[in-house]
TILUMMI-297837 format. One record per residue (C-alpha): residue number from 0; residue in one letter; x, y negated, z negated. Coordinates in pm, whole numbers, plus 32768, in hexadecimal, padded with zeros to 4 digits. Layout:
# TILUMMI-297837
<lumdren seq="NUM" type="a" u="X" v="Y" w="Z"/>
...
This chain:
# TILUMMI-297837
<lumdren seq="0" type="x" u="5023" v="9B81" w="5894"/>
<lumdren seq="1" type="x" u="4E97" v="9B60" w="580D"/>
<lumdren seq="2" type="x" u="4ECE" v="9CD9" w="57B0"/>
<lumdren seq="3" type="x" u="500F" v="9C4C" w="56C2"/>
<lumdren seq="4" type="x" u="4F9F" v="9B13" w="566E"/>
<lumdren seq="5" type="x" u="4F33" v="9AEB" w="54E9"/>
<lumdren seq="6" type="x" u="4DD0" v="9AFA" w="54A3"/>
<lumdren seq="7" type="x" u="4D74" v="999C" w="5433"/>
<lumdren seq="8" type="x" u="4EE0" v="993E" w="544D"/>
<lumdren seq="9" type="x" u="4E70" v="97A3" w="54A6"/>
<lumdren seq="10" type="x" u="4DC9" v="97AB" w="534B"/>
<lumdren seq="11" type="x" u="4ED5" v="9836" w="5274"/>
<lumdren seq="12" type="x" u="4FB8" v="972B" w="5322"/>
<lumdren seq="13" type="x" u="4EBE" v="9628" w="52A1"/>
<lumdren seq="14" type="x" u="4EB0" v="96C7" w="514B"/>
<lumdren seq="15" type="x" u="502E" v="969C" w="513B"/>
<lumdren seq="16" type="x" u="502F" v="952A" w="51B5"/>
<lumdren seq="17" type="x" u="4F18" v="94B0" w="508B"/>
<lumdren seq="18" type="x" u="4FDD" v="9564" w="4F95"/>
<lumdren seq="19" type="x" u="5139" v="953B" w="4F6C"/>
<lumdren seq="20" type="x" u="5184" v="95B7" w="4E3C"/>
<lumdren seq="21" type="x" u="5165" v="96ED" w="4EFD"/>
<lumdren seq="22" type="x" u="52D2" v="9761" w="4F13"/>
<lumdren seq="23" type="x" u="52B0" v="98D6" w="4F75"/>
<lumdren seq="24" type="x" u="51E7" v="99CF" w="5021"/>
<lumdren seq="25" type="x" u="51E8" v="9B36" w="50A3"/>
<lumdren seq="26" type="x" u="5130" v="9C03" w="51A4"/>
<lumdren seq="27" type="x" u="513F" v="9D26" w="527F"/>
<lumdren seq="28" type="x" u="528D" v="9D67" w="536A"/>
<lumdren seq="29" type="x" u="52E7" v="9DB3" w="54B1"/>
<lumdren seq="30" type="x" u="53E8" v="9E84" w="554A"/>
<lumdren seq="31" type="x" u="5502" v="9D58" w="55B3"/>
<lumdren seq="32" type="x" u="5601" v="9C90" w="54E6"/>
<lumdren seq="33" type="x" u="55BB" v="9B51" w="5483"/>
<lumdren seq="34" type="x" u="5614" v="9A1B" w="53A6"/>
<lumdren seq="35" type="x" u="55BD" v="98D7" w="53FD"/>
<lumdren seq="36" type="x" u="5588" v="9772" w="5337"/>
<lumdren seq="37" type="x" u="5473" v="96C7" w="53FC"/>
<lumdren seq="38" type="x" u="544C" v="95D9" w="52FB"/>
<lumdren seq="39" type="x" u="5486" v="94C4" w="53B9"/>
<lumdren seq="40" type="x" u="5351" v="9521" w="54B3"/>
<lumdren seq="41" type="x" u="5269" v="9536" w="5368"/>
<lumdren seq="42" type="x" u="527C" v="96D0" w="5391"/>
<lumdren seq="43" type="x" u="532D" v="97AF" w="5281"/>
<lumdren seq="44" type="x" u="5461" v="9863" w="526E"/>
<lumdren seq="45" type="x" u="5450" v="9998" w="532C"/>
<lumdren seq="46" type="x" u="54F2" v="9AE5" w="5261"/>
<lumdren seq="47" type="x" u="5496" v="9C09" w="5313"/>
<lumdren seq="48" type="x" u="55A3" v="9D2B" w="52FB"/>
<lumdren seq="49" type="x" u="549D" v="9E35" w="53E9"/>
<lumdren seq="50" type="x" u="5436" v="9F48" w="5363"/>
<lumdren seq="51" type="x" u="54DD" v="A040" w="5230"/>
<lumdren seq="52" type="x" u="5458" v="A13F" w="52E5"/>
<lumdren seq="53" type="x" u="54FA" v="A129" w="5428"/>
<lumdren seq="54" type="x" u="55E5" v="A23E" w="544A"/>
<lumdren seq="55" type="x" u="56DE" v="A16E" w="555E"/>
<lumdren seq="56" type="x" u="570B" v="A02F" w="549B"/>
<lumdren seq="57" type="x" u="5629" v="A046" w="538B"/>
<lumdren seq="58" type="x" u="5637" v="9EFF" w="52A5"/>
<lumdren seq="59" type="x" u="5603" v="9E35" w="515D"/>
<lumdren seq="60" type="x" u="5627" v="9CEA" w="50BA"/>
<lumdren seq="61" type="x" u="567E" v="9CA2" w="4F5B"/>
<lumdren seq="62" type="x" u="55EC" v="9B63" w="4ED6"/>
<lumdren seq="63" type="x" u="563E" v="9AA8" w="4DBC"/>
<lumdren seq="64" type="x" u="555B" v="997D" w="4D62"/>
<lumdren seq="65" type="x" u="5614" v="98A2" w="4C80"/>
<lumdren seq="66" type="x" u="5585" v="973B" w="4C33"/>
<lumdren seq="67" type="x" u="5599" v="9677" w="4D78"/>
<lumdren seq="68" type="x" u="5688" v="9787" w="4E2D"/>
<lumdren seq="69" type="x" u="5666" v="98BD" w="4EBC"/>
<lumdren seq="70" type="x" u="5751" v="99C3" w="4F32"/>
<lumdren seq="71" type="x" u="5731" v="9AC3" w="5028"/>
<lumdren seq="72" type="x" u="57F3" v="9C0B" w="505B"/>
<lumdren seq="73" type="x" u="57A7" v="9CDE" w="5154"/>
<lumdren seq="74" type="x" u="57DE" v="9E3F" w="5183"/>
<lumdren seq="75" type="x" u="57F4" v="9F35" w="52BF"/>
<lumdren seq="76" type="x" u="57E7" v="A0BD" w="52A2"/>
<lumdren seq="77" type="x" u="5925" v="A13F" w="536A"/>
<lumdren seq="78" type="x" u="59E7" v="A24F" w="5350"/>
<lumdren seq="79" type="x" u="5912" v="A306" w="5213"/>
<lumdren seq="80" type="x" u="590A" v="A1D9" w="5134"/>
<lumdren seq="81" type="x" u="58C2" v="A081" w="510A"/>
<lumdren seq="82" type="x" u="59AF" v="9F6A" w="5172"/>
<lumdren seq="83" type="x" u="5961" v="9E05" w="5120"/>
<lumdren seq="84" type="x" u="5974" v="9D3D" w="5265"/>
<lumdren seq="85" type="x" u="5962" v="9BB9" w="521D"/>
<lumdren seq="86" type="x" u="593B" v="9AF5" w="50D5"/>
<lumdren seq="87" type="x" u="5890" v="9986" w="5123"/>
<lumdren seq="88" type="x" u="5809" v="9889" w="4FF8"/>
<lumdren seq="89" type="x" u="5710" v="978D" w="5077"/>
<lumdren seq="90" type="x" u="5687" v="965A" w="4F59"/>
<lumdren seq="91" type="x" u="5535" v="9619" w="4F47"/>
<lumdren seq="92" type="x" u="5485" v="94C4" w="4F32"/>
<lumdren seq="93" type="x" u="542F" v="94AD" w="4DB2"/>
């Protein structure tokens, strides 16, 4: 919705097309689950765990940047602790 949508979200998609070498980059979150490789649309992957804060399902991701890989381990608060969910590894154009 306009009230959601980022605030000069076309031009940071622009930025990202001209430059490449750009492998990585983090903003705000939301209160849903999310990973996604939309890559092959010319968008980024998508890591969004919600919110650490959010005492039903709160959530995390680990990220390792490593060369031309990265892995992702995410986390969800259950049960008085953390509990790591799902572990993906996505390569990244060099």
């Amino acid at each position: 919705t306009p009230r959601k949508q980022l605030v000069r979200g076309d031009t940071l998609q622009q930025l990202i097309v001209e430059h490449p070498q750009i492998k990585l980059y983090c903003h705000g979150h939301t209160h849903r689950r999310c990973q996604a490789d939309l890559r092959s649309s010319q968008l980024p992957l998508i890591l969004d765990t919600g919110s650490t804060s959010y005492r039903k399902q709160g959530g995390w991701n680990l990220i390792d940047l490593s060369g031309n890989s990265v892995s992702v381990e995410s986390y969800e608060w259950s049960c008085n602790a953390w509990h790591p969910q799902l572990k993906v590894s996505y390569e990244l154009d060099s």
